[in-house]
Backbone as CSV, one residue per row, in Angstrom:
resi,resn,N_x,N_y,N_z,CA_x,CA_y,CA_z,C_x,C_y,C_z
1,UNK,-27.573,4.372,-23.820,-28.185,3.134,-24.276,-27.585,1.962,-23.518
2,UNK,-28.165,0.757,-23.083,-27.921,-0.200,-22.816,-27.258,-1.112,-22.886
3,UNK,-27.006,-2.124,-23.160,-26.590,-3.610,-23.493,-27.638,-4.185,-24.200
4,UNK,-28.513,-4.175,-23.596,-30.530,-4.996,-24.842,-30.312,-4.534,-25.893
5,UNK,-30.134,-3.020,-25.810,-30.121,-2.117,-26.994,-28.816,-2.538,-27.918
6,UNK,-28.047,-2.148,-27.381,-26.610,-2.325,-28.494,-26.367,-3.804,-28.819
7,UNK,-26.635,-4.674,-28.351,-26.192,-6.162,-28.786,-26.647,-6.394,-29.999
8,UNK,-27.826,-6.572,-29.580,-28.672,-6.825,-31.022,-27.792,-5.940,-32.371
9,UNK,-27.838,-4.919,-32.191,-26.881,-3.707,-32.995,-25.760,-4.414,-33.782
10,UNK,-24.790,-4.919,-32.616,-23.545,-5.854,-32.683,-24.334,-6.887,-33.243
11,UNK,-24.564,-7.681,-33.028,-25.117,-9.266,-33.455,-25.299,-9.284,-34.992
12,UNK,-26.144,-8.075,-35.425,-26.828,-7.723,-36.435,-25.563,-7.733,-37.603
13,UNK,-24.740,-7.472,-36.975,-23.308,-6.721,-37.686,-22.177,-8.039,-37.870
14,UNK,-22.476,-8.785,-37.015,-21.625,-9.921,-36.984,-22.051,-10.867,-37.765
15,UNK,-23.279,-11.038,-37.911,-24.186,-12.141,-38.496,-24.268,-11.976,-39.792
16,UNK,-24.087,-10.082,-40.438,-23.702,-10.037,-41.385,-22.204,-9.974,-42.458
17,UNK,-21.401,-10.498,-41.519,-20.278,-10.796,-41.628,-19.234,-9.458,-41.824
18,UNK,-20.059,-8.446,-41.028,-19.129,-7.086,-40.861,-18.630,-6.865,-40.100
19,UNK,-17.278,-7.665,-39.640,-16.516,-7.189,-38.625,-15.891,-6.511,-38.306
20,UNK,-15.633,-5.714,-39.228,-14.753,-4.217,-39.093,-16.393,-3.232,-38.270
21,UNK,-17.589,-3.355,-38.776,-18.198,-2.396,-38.061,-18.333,-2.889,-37.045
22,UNK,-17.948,-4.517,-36.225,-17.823,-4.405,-34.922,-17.542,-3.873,-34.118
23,UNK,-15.954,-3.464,-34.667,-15.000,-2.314,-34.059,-14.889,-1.253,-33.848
24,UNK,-16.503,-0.567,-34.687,-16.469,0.376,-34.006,-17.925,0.607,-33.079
25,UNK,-18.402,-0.733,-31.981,-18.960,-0.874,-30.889,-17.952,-1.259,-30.070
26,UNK,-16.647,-0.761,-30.250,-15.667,-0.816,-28.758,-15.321,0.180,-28.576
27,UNK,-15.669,0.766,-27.402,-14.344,1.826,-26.748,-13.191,2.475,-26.902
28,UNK,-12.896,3.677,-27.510,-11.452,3.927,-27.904,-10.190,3.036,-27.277
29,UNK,-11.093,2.835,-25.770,-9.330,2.237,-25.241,-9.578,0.727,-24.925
30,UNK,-10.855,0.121,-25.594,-11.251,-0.992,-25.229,-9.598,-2.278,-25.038
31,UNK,-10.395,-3.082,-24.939,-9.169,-4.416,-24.540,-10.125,-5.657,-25.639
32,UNK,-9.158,-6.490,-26.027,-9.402,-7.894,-26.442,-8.020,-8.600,-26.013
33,UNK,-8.793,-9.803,-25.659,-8.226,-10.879,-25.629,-8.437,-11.918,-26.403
34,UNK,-7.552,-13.004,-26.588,-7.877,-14.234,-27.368,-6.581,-15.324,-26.323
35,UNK,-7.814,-15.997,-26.035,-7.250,-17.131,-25.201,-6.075,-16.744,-24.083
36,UNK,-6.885,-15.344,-23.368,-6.476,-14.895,-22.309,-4.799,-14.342,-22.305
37,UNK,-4.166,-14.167,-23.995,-3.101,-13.177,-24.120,-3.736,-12.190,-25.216
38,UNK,-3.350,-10.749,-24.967,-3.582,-9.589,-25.261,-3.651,-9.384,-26.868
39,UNK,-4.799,-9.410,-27.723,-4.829,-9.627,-29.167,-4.905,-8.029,-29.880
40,UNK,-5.933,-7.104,-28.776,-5.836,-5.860,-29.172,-5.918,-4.795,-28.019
41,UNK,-5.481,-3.701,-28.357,-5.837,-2.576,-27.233,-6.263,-1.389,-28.076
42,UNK,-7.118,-0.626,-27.633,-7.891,0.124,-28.353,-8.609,-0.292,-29.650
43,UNK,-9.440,0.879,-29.409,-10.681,0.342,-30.989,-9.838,0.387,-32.773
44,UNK,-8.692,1.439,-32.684,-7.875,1.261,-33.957,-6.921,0.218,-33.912
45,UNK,-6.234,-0.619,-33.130,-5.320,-1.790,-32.865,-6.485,-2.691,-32.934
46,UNK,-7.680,-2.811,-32.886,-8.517,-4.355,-33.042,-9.232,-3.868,-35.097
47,UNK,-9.474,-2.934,-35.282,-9.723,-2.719,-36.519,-8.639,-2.847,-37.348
48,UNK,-7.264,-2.254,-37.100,-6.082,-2.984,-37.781,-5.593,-4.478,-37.848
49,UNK,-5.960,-5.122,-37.125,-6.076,-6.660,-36.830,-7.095,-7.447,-37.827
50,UNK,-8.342,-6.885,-37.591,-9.432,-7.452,-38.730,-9.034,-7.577,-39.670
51,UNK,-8.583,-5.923,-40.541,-8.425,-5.576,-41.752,-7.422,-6.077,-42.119
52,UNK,-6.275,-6.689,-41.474,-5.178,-8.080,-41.899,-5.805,-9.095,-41.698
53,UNK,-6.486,-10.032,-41.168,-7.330,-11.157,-41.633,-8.203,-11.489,-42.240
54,UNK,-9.107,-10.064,-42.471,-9.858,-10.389,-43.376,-9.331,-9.857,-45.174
55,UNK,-8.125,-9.382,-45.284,-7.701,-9.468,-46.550,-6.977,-10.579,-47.176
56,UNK,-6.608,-11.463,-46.652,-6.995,-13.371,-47.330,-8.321,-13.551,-47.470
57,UNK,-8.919,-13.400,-47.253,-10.638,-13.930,-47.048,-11.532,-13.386,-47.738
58,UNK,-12.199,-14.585,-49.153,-12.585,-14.254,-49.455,-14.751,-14.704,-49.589
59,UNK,-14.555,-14.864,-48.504,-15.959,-15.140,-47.580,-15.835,-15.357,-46.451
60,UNK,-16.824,-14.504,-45.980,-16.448,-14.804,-44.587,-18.397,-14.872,-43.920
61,UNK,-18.707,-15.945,-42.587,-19.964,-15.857,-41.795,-19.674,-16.049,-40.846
62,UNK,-20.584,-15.625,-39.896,-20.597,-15.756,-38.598,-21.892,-16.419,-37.875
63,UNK,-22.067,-17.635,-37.531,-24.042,-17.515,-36.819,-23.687,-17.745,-35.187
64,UNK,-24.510,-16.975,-34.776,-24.587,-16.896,-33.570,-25.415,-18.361,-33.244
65,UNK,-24.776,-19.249,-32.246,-25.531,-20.507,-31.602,-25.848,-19.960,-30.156
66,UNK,-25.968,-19.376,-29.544,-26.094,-18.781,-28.193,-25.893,-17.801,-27.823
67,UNK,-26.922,-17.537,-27.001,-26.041,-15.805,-26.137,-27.008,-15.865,-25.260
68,UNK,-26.722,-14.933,-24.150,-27.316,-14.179,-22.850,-26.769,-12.774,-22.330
69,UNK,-27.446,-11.839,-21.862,-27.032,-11.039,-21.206,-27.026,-11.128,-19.570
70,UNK,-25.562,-10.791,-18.821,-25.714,-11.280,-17.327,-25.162,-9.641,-17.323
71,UNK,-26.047,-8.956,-17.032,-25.853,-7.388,-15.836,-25.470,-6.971,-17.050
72,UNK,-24.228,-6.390,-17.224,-23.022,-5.463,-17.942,-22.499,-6.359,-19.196
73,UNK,-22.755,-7.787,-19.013,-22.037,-8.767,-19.626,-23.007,-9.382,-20.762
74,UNK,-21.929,-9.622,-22.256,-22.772,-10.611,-22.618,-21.891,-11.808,-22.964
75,UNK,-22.652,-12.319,-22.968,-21.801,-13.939,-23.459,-22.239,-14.635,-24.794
76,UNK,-21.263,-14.936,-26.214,-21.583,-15.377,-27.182,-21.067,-16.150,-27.405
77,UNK,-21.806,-17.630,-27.991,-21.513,-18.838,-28.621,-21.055,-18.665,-30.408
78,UNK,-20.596,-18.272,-31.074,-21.056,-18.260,-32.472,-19.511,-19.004,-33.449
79,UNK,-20.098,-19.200,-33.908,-19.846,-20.297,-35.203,-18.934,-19.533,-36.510
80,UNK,-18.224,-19.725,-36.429,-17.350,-19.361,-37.779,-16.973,-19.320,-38.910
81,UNK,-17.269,-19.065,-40.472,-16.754,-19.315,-41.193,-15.936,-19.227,-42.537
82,UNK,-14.983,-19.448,-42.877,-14.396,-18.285,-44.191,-13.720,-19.137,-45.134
83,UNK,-13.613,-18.576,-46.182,-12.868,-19.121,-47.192,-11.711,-17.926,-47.505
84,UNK,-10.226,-19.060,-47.626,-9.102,-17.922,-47.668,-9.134,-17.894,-49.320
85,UNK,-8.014,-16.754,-49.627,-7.954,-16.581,-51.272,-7.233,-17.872,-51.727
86,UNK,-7.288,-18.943,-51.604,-6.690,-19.919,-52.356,-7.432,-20.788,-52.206
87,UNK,-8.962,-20.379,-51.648,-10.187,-21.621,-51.722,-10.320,-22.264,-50.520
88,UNK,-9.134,-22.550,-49.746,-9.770,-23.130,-48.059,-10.533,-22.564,-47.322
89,UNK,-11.575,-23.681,-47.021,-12.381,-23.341,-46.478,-12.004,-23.472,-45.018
90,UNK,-12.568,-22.555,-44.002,-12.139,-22.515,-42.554,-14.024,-22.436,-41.723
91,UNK,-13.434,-23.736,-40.421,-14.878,-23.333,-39.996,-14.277,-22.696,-38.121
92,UNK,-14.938,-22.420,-37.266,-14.146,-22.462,-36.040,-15.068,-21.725,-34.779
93,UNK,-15.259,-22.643,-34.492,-16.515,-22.156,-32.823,-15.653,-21.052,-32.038
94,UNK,-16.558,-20.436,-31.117,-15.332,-19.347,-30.523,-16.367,-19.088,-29.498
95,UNK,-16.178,-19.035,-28.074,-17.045,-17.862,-27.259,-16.152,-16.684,-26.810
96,UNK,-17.477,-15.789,-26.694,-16.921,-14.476,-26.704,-17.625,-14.329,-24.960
97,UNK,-17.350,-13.288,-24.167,-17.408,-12.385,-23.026,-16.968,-10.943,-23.199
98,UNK,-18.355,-10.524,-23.567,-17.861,-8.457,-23.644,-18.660,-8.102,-22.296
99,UNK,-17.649,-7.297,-22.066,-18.067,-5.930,-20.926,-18.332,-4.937,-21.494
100,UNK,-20.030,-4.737,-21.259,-20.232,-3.387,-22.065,-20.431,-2.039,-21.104
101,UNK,-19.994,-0.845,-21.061,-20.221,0.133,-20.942,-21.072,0.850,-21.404
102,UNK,-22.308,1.509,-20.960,-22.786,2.185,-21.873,-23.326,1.434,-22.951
103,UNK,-22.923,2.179,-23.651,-23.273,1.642,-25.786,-21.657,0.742,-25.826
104,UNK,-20.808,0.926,-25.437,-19.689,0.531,-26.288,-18.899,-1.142,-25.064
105,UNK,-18.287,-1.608,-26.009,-17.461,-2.765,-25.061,-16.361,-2.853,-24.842
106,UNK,-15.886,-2.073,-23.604,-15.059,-1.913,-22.892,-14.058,-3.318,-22.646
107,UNK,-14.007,-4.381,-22.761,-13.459,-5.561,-22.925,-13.963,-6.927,-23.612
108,UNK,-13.439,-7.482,-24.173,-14.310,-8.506,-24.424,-12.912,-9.967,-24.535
109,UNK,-13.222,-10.740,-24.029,-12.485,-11.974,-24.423,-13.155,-13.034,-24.965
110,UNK,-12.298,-13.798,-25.706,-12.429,-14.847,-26.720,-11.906,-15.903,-26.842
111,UNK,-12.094,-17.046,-26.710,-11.555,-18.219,-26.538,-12.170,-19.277,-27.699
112,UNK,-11.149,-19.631,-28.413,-11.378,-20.726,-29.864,-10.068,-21.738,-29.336
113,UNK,-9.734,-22.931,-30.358,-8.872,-23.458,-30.667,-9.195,-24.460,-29.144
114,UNK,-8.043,-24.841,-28.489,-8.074,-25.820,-27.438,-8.747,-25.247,-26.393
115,UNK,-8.891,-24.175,-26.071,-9.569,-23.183,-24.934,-11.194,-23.041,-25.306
116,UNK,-11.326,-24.003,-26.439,-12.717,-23.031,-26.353,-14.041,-24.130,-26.156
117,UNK,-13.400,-25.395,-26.072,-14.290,-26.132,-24.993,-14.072,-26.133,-23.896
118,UNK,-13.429,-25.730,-23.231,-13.757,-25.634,-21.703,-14.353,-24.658,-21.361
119,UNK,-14.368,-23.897,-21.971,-14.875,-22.184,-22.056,-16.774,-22.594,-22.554
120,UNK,-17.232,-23.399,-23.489,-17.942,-23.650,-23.892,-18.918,-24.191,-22.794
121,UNK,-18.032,-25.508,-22.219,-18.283,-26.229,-21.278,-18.926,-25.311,-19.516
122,UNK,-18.740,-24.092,-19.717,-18.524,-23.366,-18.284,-19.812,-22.291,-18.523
123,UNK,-19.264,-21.567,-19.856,-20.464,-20.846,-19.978,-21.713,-21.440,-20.577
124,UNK,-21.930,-22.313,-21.288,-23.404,-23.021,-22.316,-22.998,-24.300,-22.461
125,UNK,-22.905,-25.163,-20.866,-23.298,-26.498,-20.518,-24.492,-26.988,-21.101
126,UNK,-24.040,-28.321,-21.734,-24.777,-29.119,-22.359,-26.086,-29.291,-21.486
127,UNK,-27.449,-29.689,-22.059,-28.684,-29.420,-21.066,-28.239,-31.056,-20.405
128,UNK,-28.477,-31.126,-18.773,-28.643,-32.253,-18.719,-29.724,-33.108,-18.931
């Protein structure tokens, strides 16, 4: 299967705020990054990661504001949002870059916080 094919798959999964079944559209030995230092390696080190952030959280969404597929690659704009167990609410833009293989995504990096407008800025420039 593709990238056309599996995104949507992923998207579907994200949008419904299931990010643990993200994890398992990566690669046993996949890679993540977050702001270009090493956040996970393999598909059980990024599902152990979730399953500690998302146990404060007691809502969590995701909406996708953008995407494209370039070859192997996709690129996502999406929008963040959760409430921790003591009621704060959290919102937080993020783009993503997965390398997909096949069905599965062999890397993907992520850039939020101070990195993630320039990142914003490079991949989904404002229209002039």
């Amino acid at each position: 299967m593709s990238i056309a094919v599996m995104l949507p798959v992923y998207l579907n999964q994200l949008s419904g705020g299931r990010t643990l079944n993200c994890c398992g559209l990566m690669h046993h030995d996949a890679e993540q990054y977050e702001n270009g230092e090493l956040f996970a390696r393999g598909r059980n080190e990024a599902l152990a990661r979730q399953r500690s952030f998302r146990e404060g959280i007691t809502e969590f969404s995701a909406s996708l504001l953008d995407s494209r597929i370039e070859g192997n690659s996709a690129l996502l704009h999406v929008q963040y949002a959760w409430t921790a167990a003591d009621g704060t609410r959290h919102c937080q833009p993020g783009i993503h870059l997965q390398r997909w293989e096949g069905r599965m995504i062999r890397r993907e990096d992520f850039w939020v916080g101070e990195q993630y407008e320039a990142r914003r800025s490079q991949y989904f420039p404002d229209p002039a």
